[in-house]
C-alpha positions in Angstrom: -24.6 -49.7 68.2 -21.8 -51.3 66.5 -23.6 -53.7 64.5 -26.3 -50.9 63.5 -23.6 -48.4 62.7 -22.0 -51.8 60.5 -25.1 -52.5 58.6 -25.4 -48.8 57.3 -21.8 -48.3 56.1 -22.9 -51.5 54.0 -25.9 -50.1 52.7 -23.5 -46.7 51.9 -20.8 -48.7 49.9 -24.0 -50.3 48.1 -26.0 -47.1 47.1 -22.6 -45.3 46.0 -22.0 -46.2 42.5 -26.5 -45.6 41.7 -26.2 -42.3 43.4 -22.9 -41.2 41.8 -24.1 -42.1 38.1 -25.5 -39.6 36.4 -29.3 -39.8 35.0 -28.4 -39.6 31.2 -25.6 -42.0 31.5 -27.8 -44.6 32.6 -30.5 -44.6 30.0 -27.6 -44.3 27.9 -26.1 -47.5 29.1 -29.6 -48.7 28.8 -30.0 -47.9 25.4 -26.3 -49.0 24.7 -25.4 -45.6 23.6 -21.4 -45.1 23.4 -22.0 -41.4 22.7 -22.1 -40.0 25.8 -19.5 -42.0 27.4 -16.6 -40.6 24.6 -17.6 -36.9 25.4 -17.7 -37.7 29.4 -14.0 -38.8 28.0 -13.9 -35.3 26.0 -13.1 -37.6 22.8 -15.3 -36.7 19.4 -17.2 -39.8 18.3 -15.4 -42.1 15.7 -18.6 -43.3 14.4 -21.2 -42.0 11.9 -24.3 -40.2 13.7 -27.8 -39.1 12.9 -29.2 -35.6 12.8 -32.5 -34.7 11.3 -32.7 -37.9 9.9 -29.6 -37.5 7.4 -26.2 -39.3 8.4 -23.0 -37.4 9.4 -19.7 -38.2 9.0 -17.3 -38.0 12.6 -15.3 -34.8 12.8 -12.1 -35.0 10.9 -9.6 -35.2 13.6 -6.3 -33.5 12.7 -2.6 -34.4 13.6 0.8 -32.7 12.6 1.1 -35.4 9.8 -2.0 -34.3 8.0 -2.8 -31.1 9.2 -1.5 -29.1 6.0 -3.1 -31.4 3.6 -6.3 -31.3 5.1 -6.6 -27.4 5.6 -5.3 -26.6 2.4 -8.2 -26.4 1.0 -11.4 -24.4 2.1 -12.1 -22.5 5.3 -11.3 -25.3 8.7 -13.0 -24.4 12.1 -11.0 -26.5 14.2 -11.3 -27.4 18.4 -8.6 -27.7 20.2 -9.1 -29.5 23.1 -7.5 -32.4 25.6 -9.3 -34.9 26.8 -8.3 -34.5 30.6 -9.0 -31.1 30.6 -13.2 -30.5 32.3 -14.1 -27.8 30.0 -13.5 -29.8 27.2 -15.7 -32.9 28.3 -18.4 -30.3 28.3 -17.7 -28.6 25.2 -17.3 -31.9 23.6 -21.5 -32.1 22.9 -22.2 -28.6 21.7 -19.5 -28.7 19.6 -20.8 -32.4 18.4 -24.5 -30.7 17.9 -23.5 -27.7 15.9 -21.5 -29.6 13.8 -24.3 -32.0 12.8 -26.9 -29.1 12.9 -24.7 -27.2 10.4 -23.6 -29.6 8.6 -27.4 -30.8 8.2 -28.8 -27.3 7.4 -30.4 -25.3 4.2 -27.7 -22.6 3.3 -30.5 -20.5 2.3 -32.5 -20.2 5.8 -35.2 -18.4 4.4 -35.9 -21.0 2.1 -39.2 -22.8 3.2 -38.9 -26.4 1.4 -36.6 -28.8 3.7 -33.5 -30.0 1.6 -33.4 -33.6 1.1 -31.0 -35.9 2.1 -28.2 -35.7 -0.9 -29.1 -31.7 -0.9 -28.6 -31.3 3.1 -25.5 -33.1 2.7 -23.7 -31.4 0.0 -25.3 -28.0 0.0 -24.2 -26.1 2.9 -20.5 -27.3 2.5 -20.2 -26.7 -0.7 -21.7 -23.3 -0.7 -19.3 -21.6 2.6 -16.8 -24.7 1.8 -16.6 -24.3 5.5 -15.6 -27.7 7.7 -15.4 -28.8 11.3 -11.9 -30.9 13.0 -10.8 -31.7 16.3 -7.2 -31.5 17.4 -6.1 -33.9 20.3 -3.0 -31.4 21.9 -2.4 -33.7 24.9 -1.6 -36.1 22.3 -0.1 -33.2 19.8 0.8 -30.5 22.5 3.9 -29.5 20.7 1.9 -28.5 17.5 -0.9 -27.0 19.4 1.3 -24.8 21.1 3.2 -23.9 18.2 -0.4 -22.9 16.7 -1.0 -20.2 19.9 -2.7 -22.7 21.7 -2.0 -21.6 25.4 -5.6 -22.8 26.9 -8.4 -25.4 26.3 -10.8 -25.7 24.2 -9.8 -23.2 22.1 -11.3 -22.8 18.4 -9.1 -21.3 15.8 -10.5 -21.0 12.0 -8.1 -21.9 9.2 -8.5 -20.4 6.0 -6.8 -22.2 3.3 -4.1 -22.9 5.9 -3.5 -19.9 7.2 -4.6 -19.0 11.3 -5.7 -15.4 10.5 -6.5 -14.6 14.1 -5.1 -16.1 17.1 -7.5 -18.7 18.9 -10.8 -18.3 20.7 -11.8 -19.6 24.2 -15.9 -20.1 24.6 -17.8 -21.6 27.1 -21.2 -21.3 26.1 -22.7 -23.1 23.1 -24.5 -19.9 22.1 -20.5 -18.8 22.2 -19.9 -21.3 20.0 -22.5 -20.6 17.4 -21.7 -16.9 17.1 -18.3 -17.5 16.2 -19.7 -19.7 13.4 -22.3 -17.1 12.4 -19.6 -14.6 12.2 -17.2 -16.4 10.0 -20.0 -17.7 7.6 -21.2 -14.3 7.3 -17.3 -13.2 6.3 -17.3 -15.7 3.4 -20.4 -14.8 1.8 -21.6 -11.3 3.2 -24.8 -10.7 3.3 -26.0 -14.6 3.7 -26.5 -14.8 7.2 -29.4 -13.0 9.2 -28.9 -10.0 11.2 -30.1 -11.3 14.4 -28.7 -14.6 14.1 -30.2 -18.1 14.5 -31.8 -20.9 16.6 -29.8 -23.1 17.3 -30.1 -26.6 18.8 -29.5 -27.8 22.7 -26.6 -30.2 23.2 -27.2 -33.7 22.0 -30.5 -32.8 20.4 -31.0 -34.9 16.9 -33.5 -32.8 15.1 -34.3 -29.2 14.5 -34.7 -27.1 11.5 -32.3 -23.8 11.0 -34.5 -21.2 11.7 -34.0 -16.9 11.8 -34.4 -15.3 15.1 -37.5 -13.2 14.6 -36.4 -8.8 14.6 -39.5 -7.8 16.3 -39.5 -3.7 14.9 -42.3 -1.4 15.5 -43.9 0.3 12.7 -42.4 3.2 11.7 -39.4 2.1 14.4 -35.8 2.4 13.3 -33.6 -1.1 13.6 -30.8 -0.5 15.4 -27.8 -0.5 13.4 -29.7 2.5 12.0 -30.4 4.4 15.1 -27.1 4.7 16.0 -25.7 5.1 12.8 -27.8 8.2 12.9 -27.6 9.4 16.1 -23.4 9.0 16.1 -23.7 10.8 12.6 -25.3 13.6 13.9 -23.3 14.1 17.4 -20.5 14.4 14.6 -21.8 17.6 12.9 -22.6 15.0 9.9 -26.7 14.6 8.1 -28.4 11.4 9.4 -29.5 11.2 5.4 -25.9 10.3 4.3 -26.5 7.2 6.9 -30.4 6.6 5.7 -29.3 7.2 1.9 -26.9 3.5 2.7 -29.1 1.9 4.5 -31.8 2.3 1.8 -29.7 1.1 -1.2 -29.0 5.2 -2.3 -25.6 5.7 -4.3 -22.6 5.4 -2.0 -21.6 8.7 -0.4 -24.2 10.7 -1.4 -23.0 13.6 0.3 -19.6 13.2 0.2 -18.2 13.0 3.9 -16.9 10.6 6.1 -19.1 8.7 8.0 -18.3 7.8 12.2 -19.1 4.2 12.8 -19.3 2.5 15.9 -19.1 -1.3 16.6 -23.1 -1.8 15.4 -23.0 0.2 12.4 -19.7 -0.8 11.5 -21.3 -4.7 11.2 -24.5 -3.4 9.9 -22.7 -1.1 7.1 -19.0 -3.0 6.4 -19.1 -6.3 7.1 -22.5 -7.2 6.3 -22.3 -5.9 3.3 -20.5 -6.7 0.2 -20.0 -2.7 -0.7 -16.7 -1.2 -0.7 -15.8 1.2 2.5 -12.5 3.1 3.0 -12.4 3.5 6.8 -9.9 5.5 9.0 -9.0 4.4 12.6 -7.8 7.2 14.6 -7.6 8.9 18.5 -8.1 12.3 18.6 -5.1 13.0 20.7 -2.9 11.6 17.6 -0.6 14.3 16.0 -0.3 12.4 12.6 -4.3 12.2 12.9 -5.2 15.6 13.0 -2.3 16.5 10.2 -4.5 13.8 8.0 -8.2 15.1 8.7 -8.1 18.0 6.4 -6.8 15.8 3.3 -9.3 13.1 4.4 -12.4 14.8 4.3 -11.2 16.9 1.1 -10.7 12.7 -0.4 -14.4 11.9 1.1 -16.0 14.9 -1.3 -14.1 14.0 -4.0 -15.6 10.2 -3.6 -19.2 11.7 -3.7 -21.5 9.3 -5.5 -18.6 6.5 -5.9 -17.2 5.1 -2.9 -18.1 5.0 0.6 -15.6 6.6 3.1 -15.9 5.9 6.8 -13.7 6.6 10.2 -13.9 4.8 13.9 -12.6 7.2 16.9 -10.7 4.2 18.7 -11.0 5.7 22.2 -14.6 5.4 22.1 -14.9 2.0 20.3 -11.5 0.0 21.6 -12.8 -3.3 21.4 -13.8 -2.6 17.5 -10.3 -1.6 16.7 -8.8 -4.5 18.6 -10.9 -6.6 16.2 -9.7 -5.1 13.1 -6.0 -5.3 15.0 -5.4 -1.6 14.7 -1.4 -1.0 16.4 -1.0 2.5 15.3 -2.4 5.4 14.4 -3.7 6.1 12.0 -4.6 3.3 9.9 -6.1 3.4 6.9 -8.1 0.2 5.7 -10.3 -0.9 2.0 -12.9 -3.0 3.5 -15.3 -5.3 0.7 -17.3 -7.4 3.0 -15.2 -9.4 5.6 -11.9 -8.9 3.9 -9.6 -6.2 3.6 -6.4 -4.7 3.2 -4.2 -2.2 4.6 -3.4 1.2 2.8 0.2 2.2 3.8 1.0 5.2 1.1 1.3 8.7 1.8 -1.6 10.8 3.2 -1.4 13.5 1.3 -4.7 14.6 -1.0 -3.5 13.5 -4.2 -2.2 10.3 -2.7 -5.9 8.9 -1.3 -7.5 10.0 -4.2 -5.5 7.9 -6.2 -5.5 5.2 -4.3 -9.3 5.5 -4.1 -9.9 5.5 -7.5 -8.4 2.8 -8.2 -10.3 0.8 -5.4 -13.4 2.0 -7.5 -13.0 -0.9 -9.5 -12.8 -3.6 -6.9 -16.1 -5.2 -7.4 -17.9 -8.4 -6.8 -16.4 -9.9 -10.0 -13.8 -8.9 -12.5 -14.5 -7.1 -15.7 -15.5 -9.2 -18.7 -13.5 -7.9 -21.6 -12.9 -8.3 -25.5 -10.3 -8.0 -27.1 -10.8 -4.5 -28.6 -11.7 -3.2 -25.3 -8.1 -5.1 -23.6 -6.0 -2.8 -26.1 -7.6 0.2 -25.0 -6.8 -0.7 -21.2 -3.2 -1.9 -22.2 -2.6 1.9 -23.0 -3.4 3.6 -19.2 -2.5 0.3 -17.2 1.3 -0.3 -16.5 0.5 -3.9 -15.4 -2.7 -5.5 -16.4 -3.7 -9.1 -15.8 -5.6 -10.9 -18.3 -7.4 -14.2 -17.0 -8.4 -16.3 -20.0 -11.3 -18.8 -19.7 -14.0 -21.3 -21.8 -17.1 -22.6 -21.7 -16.0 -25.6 -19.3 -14.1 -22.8 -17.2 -16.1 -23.7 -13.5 -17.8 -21.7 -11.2 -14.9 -22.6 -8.8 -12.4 -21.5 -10.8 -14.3 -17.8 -11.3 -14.3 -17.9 -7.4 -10.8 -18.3 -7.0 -10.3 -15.2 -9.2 -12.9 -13.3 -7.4 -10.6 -13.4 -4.1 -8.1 -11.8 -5.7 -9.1 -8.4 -7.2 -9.0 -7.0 -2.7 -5.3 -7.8 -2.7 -4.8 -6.1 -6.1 -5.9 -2.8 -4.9 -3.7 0.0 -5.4 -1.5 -2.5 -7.3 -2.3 -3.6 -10.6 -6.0 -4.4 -12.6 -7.5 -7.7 -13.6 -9.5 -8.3 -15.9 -11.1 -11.6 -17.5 -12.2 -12.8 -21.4 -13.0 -16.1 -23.7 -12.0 -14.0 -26.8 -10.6 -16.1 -29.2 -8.2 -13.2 -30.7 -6.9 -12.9 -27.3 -6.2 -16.5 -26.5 -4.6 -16.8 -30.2 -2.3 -13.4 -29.6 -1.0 -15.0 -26.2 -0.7 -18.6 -27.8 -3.6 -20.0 -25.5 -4.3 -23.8 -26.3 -5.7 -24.6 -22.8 -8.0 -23.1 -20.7 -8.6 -21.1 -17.9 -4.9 -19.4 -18.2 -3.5 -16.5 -15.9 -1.2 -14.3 -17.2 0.0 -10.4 -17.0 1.1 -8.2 -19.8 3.7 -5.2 -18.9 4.6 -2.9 -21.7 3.0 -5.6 -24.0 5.1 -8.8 -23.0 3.3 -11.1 -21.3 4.4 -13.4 -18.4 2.5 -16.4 -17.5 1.0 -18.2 -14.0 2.4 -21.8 -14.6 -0.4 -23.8 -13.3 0.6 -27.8 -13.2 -2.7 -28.9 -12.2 -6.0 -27.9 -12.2 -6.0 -27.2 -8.7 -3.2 -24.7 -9.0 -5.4 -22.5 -10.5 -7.7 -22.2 -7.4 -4.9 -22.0 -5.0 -5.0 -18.7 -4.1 -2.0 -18.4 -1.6 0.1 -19.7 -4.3 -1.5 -17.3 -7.2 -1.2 -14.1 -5.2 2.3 -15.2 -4.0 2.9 -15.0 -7.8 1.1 -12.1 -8.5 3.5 -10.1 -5.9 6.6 -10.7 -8.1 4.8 -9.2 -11.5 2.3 -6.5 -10.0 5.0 -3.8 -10.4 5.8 -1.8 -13.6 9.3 -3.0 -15.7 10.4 0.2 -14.2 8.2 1.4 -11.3 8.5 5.0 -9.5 9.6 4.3 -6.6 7.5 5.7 -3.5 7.3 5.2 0.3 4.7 2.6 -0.3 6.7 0.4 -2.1 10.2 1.1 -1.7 11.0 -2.1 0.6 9.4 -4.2 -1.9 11.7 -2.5 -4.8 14.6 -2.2 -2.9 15.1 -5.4 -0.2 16.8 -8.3 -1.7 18.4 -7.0 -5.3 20.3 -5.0 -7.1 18.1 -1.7 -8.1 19.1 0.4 -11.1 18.2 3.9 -9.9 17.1 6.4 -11.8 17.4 9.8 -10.3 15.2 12.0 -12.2 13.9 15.1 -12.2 10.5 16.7 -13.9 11.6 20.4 -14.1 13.3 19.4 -17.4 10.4 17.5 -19.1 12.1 16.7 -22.5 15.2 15.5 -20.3 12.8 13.8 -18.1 10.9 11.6 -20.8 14.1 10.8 -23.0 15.8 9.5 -19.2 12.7 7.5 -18.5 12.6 6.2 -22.1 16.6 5.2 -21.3 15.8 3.3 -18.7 12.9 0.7 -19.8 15.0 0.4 -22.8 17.7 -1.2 -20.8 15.2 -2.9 -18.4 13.9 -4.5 -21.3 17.4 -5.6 -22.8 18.9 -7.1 -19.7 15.4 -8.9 -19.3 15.9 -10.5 -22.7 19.7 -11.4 -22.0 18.4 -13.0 -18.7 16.3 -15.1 -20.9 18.8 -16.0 -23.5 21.1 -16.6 -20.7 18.6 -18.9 -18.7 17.7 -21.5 -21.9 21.2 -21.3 -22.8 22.3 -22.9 -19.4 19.0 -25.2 -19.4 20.7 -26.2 -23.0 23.7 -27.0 -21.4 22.2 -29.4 -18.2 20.1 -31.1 -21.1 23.2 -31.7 -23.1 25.3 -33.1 -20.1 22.0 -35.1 -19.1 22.1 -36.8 -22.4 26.0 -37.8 -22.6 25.8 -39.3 -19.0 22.6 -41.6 -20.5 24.9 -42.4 -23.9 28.3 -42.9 -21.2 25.8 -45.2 -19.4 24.3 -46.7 -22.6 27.5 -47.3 -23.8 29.0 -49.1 -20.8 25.7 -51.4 -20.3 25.8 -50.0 -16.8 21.5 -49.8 -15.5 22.0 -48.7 -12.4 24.2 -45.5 -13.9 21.9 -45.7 -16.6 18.6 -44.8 -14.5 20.8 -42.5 -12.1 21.2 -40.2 -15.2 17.4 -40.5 -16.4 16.1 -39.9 -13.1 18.1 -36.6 -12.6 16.0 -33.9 -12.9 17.6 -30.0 -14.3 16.8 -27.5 -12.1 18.0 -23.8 -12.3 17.6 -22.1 -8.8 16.8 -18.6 -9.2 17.4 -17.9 -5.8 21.1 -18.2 -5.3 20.9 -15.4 -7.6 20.8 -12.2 -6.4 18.4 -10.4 -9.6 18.6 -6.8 -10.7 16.0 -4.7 -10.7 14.9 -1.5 -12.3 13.0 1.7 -10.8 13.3 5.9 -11.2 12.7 8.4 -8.4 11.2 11.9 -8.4 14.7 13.7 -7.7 13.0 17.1 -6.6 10.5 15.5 -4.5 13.2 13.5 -2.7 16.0 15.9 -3.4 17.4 16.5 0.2 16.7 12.3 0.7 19.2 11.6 -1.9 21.3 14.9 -1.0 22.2 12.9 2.3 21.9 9.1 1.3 24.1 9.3 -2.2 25.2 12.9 -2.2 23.6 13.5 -6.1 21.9 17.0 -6.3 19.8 16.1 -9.6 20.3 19.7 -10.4 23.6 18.9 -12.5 21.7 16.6 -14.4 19.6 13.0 -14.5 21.8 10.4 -12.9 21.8 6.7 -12.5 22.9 4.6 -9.3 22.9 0.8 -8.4 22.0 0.2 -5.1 22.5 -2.7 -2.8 20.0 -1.9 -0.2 20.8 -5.3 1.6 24.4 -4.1 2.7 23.9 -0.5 2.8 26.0 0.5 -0.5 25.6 1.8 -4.1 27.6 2.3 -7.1 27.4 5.9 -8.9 30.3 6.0 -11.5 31.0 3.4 -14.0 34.6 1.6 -15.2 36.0 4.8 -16.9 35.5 7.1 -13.6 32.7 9.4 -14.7 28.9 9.1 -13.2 26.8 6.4 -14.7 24.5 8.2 -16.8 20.3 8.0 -17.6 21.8 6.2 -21.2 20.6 2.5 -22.3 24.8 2.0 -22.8 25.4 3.1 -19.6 23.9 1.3 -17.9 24.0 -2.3 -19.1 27.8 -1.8 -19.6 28.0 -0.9 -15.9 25.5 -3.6 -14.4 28.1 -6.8 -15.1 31.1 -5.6 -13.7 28.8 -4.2 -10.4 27.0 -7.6 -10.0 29.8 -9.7 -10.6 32.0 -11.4 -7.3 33.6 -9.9 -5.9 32.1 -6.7 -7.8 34.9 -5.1 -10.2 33.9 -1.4 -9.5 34.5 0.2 -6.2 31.0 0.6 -4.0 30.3 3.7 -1.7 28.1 3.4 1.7 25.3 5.0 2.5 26.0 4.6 6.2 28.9 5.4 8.7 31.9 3.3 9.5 30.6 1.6 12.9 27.3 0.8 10.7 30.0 -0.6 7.6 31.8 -3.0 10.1 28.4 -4.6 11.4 26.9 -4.7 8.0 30.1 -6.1 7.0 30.2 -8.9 9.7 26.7 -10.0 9.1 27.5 -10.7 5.3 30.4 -12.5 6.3 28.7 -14.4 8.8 26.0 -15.1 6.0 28.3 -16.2 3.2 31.2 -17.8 5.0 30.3 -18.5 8.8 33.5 -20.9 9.4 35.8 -18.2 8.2 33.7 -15.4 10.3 34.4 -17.8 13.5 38.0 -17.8 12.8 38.5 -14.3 11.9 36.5 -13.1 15.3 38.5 -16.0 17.5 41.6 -14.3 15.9 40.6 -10.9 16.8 39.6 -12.1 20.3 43.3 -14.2 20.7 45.1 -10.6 19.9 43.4 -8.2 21.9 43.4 -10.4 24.9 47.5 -11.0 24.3 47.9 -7.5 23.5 45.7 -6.7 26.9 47.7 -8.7 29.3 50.8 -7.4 27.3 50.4 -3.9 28.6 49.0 -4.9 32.1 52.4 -6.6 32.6 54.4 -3.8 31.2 52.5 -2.1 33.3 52.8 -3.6 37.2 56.6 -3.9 35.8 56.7 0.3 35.9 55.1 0.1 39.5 51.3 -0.1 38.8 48.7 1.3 37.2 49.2 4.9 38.9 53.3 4.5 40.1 53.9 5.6 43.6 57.1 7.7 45.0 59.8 5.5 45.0 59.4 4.6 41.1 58.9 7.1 38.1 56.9 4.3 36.5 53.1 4.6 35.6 50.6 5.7 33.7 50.7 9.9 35.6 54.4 11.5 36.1 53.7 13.1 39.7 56.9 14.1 40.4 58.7 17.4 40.0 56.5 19.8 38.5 55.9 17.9 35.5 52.6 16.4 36.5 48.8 18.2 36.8 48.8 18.0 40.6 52.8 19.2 40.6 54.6 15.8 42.3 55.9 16.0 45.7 55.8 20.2 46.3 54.4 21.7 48.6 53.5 24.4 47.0 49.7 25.2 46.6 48.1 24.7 43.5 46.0 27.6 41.9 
């Protein structure tokens, strides 16, 4: 038995390593594949490989070095994975295959002609500008977890940059490919098929991108309309304001507000490139049901112009996860897959103008002469004028394009190669961005090309000029008016119009003085780091000294802005907010327009100027007032608009700001005397007899003794 039982514990340890490799990994080894054994490894391929006969580069793998420079630019769908990790190593191949099947594809699947080689590889990037990367985060786990990375693979999509929704887990490649199909249907809406595609099985090499077949019956509704429809008319609302979309019939035919659910939502909104205004509510919600009445009274007054929709998030919860709904209501302008929130006030008046300006918001900005630009310049406080030529690209239109969602409810853009326009704004190069308030203009300072398609850093400029020289100031956009400056207040008030216009006409006056001082005063201070640049070069010069010599060439003059805290002008509707500023500043605007400087940041404002009386609504008022508020420490006593406890804190958080060494010393100092001043009177105290005294001592805190205490000291005599 023992040499039997011998001989087949041989022939085990023999057959082990045939049995335990699997199938494909042989022919692979056969065929001296490497493929197969990376992605067993749950590492992307560092080589070139083949897919329907047209090459494709490796994935780009990212790192914390590169990955700004790299995702910049474009929209990044990027796996996060670690190469230890099981899930990975069998992600590793479907996420290989899509790539190359993507990356290999027609953009235009309905095209019948197969793209050649150059076409297949330039064509569908270019057209989504969409790309595939890897991220290593056992290598980079740091960075992955600073990215929300908490599992792997995850796949996160980057656009421009920026992670707009936290990252994805997906185990199946059909998973995969949806994801994809999603976010290529957000950049260009309306490219993608309903139903989807076919896509590829892991590690095949060839297939053509091909539409899943909608198999409908004649006469059959799809389904995105059926329950459009049927949700429509559980909702009291006509199916033919759903069919009258659906068919291409002018938005909101009939004037209501549409219910959407998850389906018709997609087939509807984000499908589609036509503007929605959409309202996400519970029916439980108390600031919900105050809203209904002025929202459907808005929804008939956008019959025939814009589309007006509203999901009930009890019955659709996944839908208003998606669209990151936290409260209730929100209010959202959809165009396509983007979108931006509307946080103004609900009343009738309020979404009606907001909605009519949304209008507007098209798939391209209005083409304009000069003739036409005047005319606008009249009823727009803020109007951005994009200049452009003939070599102006399709990329740089594009960029433009993006911008007009984020401008909604904001300002107006418009575009034109008018030659009188370029010559009135002293154009030389083209394409220029600029915006023109009360006829000045103020220009996007593009240093390269590129800058003019980067549209983080456009917008991010368009934010600090999309307000009027002196803006009304409303809930909507009083943070952004107030937080972080000086605001000249205007408190106005419309019952006494001629007052009322004369005030208003005060105040942009003196807006547009102190602008032009802040001017003079900014080249007059650039004059004087140029001069003191050019002495240090002559001192050097003169004293043969190179090295001090390129030390004062190589300085550069720059003028922070930011150190300075800037002043900023607005007005206020003082009847509409009268009891607001009754409580906050004390000024009834019944007595009269007033003016106040405010200095939101620590909770104070200044109403009277140097001589003692109120600032008034007066050009000379004003700008005689601003430097002696602004200077430090400011000249004029400030009020606050909070209590004392509220003072102190505000107080030590300035303090702590500006001058953190002395705020250390001043609370150590604080701490050193109460603590002495603590054990002071717990001596004094113990000296007397204790906290409470006792009989034989009259010390302490209660007298109990005689008939001078509350419990009448050592009688016995009963207490009433």
């Amino acid at each position: 038995m023992r040499p039997s039982w011998l001989r087949w514990s041989l022939l085990s340890l023999l057959a082990a390593p045939a049995l335990g490799t699997p199938s494909d990994a042989i022919s692979d080894q056969e065929s001296g594949n490497s493929l197969v054994k990376r992605w067993d490894r749950g590492v992307d391929p560092e080589t070139p490989s083949i897919f329907n006969g047209v090459e494709v580069p490796p994935l780009t793998q990212l790192t914390p070095d590169n990955f700004e420079e790299v995702t910049k630019n474009g929209y990044w769908m990027v796996k996060h994975y670690s190469p230890s990790c099981p899930h990975c190593r069998t992600a590793a191949p479907m996420y290989q295959t899509l790539y190359e099947y993507y990356y290999t594809s027609n953009p235009f699947i309905q095209a019948t002609t197969k793209p050649d080689e150059v076409q297949a590889q330039q064509s569908f990037t270019s057209y989504y500008n969409i790309h595939f990367a890897s991220m290593n985060c056992q290598a980079f786990s740091d960075f992955c977890a600073k990215m929300g990375v908490s599992y792997y693979p995850a796949w996160a999509f980057y656009d421009m940059g920026v992670q707009n929704e936290p990252p994805a887990g997906a185990k199946k490649m059909s998973d995969i490919a949806d994801m994809i199909e999603a976010k290529l249907e957000s950049i260009k809406p309306g490219s993608r098929p309903p139903q989807g595609v076919v896509i590829p099985k892991a590690g095949v090499k060839n297939m053509e991108m091909i539409a899943k077949p909608e198999v409908v019956k004649p006469g059959a509704k799809t389904a995105v309309e059926k329950q459009s429809i049927e949700t429509a008319e559980l909702e009291g609302v006509s199916a033919e304001s759903v069919k009258a979309k659906l068919q291409g019939r002018p938005a909101n035919p009939q004037g209501v507000s549409i219910p959407l659910t998850a389906e018709s939502f997609q087939g509807l909104v984000t499908t589609t490139h036509d503007p929605w205004i959409i309202k996400f509510y519970v029916p439980w919600c108390g600031h919900c049901q105050a809203l209904a009445p002025n929202w459907n009274s808005m929804a008939k007054e956008m019959k025939d112009k814009l589309n007006v929709g509203e999901v009930n998030c009890e019955l659709e919860k996944r839908l208003c996860e998606d669209a990151r709904v936290n409260a209730y209501p929100t209010i959202y302008f959809f165009r396509g897959g983007e979108r931006v929130e509307y946080t103004g006030l609900r009343g009738l008046g309020d979404l009606v103008s907001y909605t009519n300006k949304a209008i507007g918001v098209g798939s391209s900005i209005q083409d304009v002469d000069a003739t036409t630009f005047k005319e606008l310049e009249q009823t727009e406080d803020v109007l951005f004028l994009y200049l452009y030529d003939h070599a102006t690209t399709s990329e740089d239109f594009e960029a433009m394009n993006r911008l007009t969602l984020s401008l909604v409810g904001h300002a107006r853009i418009v575009k034109s190669d008018s030659a009188v326009l370029s010559e009135r704004f002293k154009i030389s190069t083209w394409p220029r961005l600029l915006v023109v308030r009360d006829g000045r203009p103020n220009y996007y300072n593009a240093l390269a090309p590129k800058d003019m398609r980067d549209f983080r850093q456009i917008l991010s400029w368009m934010q600090t000029v999309w307000l009027p020289i002196v803006p009304e100031l409303t809930a909507s956009n009083a943070k952004e008016i107030m937080d972080g400056k000086f605001v000249v207040l205007g408190l106005l008030s419309r019952r006494r119009s001629d007052d009322f216009k004369q005030s208003r006409r005060e105040l942009k006056e003196a807006a547009l003085e102190w602008m032009d001082k802040q001017v003079q005063l900014f080249r007059l201070e650039r004059a004087e780091l140029r001069d003191a640049k050019q002495l240090r070069i002559e001192e050097a010069d003169d004293r043969d000294d190179q090295r001090a010599l390129r030390a004062a060439k190589n300085m550069r003059i720059t003028i922070r802005e930011d150190d300075k805290k800037q002043v900023a002008f607005a007005w206020v509707d003082g009847d509409f907010w009268e009891r607001w500023l009754r409580t906050t500043y004390g000024i009834d605007v019944e007595s009269g327009d007033r003016v106040i400087i405010n200095d939101q940041d620590n909770r104070r404002y200044w109403d009277t100027a140097s001589s003692g009386a109120p600032i008034m609504a007066s050009r000379t008022s004003i700008l005689e007032t601003i430097p002696l508020v602004i200077s430090s420490p400011s000249k004029l006593s400030p009020k606050s608009t909070i209590g004392t406890f509220e003072s102190i804190f505000f107080f030590a958080r300035t303090l702590l700001g500006s001058h953190p060494i002395l705020f250390f010393i001043i609370l150590g100092a604080v701490v050193a005397v109460a603590t002495i001043f603590g054990r002071g009177r717990l001596r004094r105290g113990i000296a007397r007899g204790g906290i409470i005294g006792n009989p034989g001592n009259n010390g302490g805190f209660f007298h109990l003794d005689g008939k001078e205490g509350f419990l009448n000291g050592n009688s016995t005599d009963k207490v009433d």
